[in-house]
Phi, psi and omega in degrees: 000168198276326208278315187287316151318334180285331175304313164273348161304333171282358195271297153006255181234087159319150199279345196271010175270341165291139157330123153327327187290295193330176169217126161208161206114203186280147176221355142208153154114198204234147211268000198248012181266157210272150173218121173245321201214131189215109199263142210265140139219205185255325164259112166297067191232197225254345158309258269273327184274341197265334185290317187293321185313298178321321206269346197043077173290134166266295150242157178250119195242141193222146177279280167004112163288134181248356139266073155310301201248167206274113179259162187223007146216157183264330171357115172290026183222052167211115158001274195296327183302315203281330177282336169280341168287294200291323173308301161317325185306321196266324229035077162260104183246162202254141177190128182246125168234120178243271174251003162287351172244004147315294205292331182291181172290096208105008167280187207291308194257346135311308174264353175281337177279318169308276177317331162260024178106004220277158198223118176071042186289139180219144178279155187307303189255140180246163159247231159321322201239081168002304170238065182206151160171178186284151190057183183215130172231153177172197203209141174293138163314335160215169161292193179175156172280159166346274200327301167325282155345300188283309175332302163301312195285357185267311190292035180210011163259157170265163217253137186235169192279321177295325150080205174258132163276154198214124160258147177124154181302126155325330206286313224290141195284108154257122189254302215243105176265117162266125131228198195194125173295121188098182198261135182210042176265018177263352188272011210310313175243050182288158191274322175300306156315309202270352155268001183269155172309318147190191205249127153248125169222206180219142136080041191264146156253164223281315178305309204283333196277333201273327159327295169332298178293324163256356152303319180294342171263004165263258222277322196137145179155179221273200112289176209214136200213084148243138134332125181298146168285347182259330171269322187299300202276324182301006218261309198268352166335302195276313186275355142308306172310316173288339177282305200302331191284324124353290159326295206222070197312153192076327181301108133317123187234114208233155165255139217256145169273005219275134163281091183256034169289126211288327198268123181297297197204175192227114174257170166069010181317126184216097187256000000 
């Protein structure tokens, strides 16, 4: 039954470990409805909803909340309206883990630090629980340049059009790595970031990172990697599916291959 994914999932990632902001949990179907099949992705949009559709999904679990923000119709000639119609239609239901599944051990920013190799990892921000809290900081086993670095970090993402960006000397020795799963230009000047060699994030604009950068040539402060946000999180995808296929023997359980990093192709590329 649906109630019982919701159970592990709460146990999983509590809904009360979520951002004040956030919307997470179930957001369609019914806790008596029969569950075969359940498939992960990062987004709820319309690849991802036409698979689940496809697959004959009992739920589609999304880190992404597809009601974040205040919607006032469902009207199928609306986005959201039309991907909620069709789910209801299969009886499919949508249940979302977001930033109750950032912060913990085996969350979003957590396996992205086990991927790139981070030593002593800890979080940036800590939270209820020592060791969940938002981001990672820690440390490579030798050093390596900038340059080295992004390079690994390209390699342990799936490949997207935007790929990795990197500001900062290439040359530059990095030991000590911060980062944040997701858009993380608000830590730009957590005190932890600014001792660290550098920051992996998502989504940094161009005012807050270039103050970052030249505040690191007055005082000191990270180089900077940034990363799709969709390729960052999608990381967490498989050991969640496999802790749920354990939890809940009989269930199928799949991670969708759909890529739904937003951006298509790049002209004018200059490296």
């Amino acid at each position: 039954m649906l109630r019982d994914l919701r159970r592990v999932a709460e146990e999983f990632w509590p809904a009360n470990t979520a951002e004040s902001w956030d919307r997470v949990g179930l957001v369609t179907g019914r806790d008596d409805a029969p569950l075969q099949r359940v498939l992960l992705a990062v987004d709820a949009v319309r690849e991802t909803v036409n698979e689940a559709v496809a697959w004959g999904a009992s739920v589609l679990l999304t880190h992404h909340p597809l009601l974040l923000r205040g919607v006032h119709t469902i009207a199928e000639d609306t986005a959201k309206g039309s991907l909620l119609a069709s789910m209801l239609r299969a009886d499919c239901a949508l249940l979302t883990a977001h930033t109750n599944a950032d912060a913990p051990e085996g969350g979003v920013s957590d396996v992205l630090a086990v991927r790139l190799g981070l030593e002593g990892a800890e979080p940036l921000v800590v939270g209820a629980d020592p060791a969940s809290g938002i981001g990672r900081v820690g440390n490579l086993r030798a050093p390596v340049t900038l340059e080295a670095f992004a390079s690994h970090v390209a390699s342990v993402l799936p490949a997207t059009v935007s790929g990795v960006r990197v500001a900062g000397d290439p040359a530059r020795e990095i030991r000590r790595v911060a980062l944040c799963g997701g858009s993380g230009d608000s830590l730009l000047s957590h005190p932890t970031v600014i001792g660290a060699d550098v920051y992996v994030t998502s989504d940094l604009r161009h005012h807050p990172a270039q103050e970052s950068l030249e505040q690191s040539g007055v005082t000191g402060g990270p180089a900077l990697i940034d990363i799709s946000h969709w390729a960052a999180e999608s990381l967490w995808l498989q050991g969640a599916a496999d802790r749920l296929r354990v939890a809940l023997p009989g269930v199928e359980f799949r991670v969708s291959e759909r890529r739904t990093d937003v951006w298509r192709f790049a002209v004018g590329c200059d490296s």
